[in-house]
C-alpha positions in Angstrom: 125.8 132.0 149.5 123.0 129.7 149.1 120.0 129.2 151.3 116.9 127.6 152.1 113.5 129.7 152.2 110.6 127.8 153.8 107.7 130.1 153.6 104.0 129.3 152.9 103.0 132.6 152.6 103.0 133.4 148.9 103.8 137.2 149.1 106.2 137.2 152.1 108.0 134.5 150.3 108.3 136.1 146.9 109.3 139.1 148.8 112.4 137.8 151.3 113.7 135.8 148.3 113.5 138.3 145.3 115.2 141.0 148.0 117.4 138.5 150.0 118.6 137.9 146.1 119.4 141.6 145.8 121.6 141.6 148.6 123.7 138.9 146.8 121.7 135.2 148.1 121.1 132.6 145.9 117.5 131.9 147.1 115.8 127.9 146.9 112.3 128.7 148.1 109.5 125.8 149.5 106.2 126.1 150.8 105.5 123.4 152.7 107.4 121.3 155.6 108.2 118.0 154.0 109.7 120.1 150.8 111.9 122.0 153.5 113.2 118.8 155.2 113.8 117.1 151.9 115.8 119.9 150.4 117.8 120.5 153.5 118.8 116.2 153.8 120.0 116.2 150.0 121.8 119.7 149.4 124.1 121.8 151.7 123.2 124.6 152.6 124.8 127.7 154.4 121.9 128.6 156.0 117.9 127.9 156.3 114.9 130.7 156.8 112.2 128.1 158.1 108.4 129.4 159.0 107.2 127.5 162.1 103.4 127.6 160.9 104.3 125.3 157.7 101.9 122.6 155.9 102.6 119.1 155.7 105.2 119.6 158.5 105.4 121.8 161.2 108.7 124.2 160.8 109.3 122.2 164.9 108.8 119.0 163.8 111.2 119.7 160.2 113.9 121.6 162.9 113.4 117.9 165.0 114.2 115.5 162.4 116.9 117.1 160.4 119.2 117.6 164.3 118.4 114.0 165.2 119.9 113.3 161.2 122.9 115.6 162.6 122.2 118.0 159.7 124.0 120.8 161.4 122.8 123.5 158.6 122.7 126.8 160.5 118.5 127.4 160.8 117.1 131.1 161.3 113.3 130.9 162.5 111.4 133.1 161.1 107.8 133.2 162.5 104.6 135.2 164.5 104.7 132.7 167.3 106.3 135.8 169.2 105.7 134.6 173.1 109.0 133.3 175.3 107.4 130.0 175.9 108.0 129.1 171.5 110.9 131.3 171.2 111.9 129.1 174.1 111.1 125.9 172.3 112.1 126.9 168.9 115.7 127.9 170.3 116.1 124.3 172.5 114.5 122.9 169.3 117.5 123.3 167.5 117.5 127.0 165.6 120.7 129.2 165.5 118.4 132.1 165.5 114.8 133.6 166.3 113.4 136.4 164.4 109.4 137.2 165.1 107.4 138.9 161.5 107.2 141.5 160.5 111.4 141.5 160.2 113.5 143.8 158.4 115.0 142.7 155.4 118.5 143.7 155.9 118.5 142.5 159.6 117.4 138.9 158.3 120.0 139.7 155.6 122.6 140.3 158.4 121.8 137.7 161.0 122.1 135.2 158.0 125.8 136.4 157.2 126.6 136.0 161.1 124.8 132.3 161.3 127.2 131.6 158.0 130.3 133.2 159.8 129.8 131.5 163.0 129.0 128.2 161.5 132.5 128.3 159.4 134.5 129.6 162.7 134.7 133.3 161.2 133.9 135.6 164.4 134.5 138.8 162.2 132.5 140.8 159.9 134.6 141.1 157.3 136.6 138.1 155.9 140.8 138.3 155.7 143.2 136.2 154.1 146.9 137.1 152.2 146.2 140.3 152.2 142.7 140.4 150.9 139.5 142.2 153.0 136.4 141.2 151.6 133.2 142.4 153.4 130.3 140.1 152.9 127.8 143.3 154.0 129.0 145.9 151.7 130.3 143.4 148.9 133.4 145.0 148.5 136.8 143.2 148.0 139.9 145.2 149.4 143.6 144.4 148.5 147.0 146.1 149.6 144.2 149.5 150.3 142.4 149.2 146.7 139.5 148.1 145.5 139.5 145.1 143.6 136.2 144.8 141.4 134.9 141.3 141.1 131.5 139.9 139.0 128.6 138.7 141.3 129.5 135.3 140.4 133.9 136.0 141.6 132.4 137.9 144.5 130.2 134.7 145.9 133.0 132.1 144.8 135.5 133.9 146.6 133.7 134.4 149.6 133.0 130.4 149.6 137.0 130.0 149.7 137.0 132.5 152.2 134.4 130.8 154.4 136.2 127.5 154.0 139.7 128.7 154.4 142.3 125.8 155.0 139.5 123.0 153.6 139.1 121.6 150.6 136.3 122.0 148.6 134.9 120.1 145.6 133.7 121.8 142.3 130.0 120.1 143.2 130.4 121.8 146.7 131.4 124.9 145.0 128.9 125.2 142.2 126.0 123.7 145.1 126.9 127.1 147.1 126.7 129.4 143.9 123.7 128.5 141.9 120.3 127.9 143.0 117.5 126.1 141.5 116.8 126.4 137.8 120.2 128.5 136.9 122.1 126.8 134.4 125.7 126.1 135.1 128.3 125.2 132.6 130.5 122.8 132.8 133.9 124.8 133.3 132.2 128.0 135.3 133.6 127.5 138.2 137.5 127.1 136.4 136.2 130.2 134.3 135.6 132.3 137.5 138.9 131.2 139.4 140.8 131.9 136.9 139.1 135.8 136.8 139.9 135.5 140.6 143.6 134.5 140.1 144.0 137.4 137.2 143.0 139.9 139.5 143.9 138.9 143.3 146.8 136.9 142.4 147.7 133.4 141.4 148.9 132.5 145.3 145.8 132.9 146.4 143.8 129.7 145.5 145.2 126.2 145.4 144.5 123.5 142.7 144.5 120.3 144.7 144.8 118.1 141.6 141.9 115.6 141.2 139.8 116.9 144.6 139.4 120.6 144.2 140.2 123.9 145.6 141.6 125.6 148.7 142.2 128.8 149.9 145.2 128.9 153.0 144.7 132.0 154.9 148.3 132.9 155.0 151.1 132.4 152.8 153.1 128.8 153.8 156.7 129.9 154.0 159.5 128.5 152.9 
């Protein structure tokens, strides 16, 4: 899944994004306030880190203006303002989530995958549909008891389906939640990677919805 880091603090930054990308994120990171409110109006997101103490724009004032836009992308605040009072404010402010530095990197890494899941109406930890288990945490895809071993690039795609089960969704949308900035995507990836998808979990699984996109149903229709 792809997010939004806004950090100003050169080594904290490189370090959440080159580890949040180990743990299977695609990573867009800005250093400044007005960057992060620009990004987060003109892509969609799953989910935004934002700093509070940020240039340009305070993290408050970039949290402000992108609710009153109704920009509902799910916002984790991460900053060292650690008294109630701005926990308090950052909360009512409009963030999903509050996490005071130092933080763990796999407890950022797992409050991100519940904002995601709770944004998208999925309660659970791991993500179900015909038959298939796939476990955003682990990065494991289960089917009928077996393992089913999926590229990084299957893996994130099918979670996006998963995510979105019942909706439509757009090869734009779909390549917008896979690749971050400055990875170069060719033109029929995201057919390429269904089809690997199809080969190995089935061909029932994801819809062609001709000249709109994709969907993945959670069940089977029957007959």
């Amino acid at each position: 899944m792809r997010i939004l880091l806004a950090e100003d603090d050169a080594l904290l930054g490189d370090g959440l994004r080159a580890g949040l990308r180990q743990l299977g994120f695609q990573v867009d990171w800005v250093r400044d306030g007005e960057a992060a409110e620009r990004e987060l109006r003109a892509q969609a997101y799953a989910a935004a880190v934002l700093d509070l103490g940020l240039p340009r724009k305070d993290g408050l004032a970039v949290l402000a203006s992108i609710r009153q836009a109704r920009i509902a992308t799910p916002v984790l605040v991460l900053t060292a303002r650690d008294t109630v009072p701005d926990r308090i404010r950052g909360l009512d402010g409009g963030a999903d989530d509050y996490v005071v530095k130092p933080v763990d990197l796999h407890e950022l890494a797992a409050r991100l995958r519940a904002l995601v899941r709770r944004s998208n109406g999925q309660p659970q930890e791991v993500l179900t549909a015909q038959g298939v288990v796939l476990d955003p945490a682990a990065r494991t895809v289960m089917q009928a008891g077996a393992a089913v071993i999926l590229s990084a690039r299957e893996f994130d795609l099918l979670q996006a389906f998963m995510l979105g089960a019942g909706r439509v969704l757009t090869r734009q949308q779909l390549e917008q939640q896979l690749y971050s900035w400055g990875q170069e995507v060719d033109s029929n990836a995201i057919e390429v990677h269904i089809h690997n998808i199809r080969r190995k979990l089935g061909s029932s699984l994801i819809h062609t919805v001709r000249g709109v996109g994709y969907m993945l149903l959670r069940d089977v229709p029957t007959p």
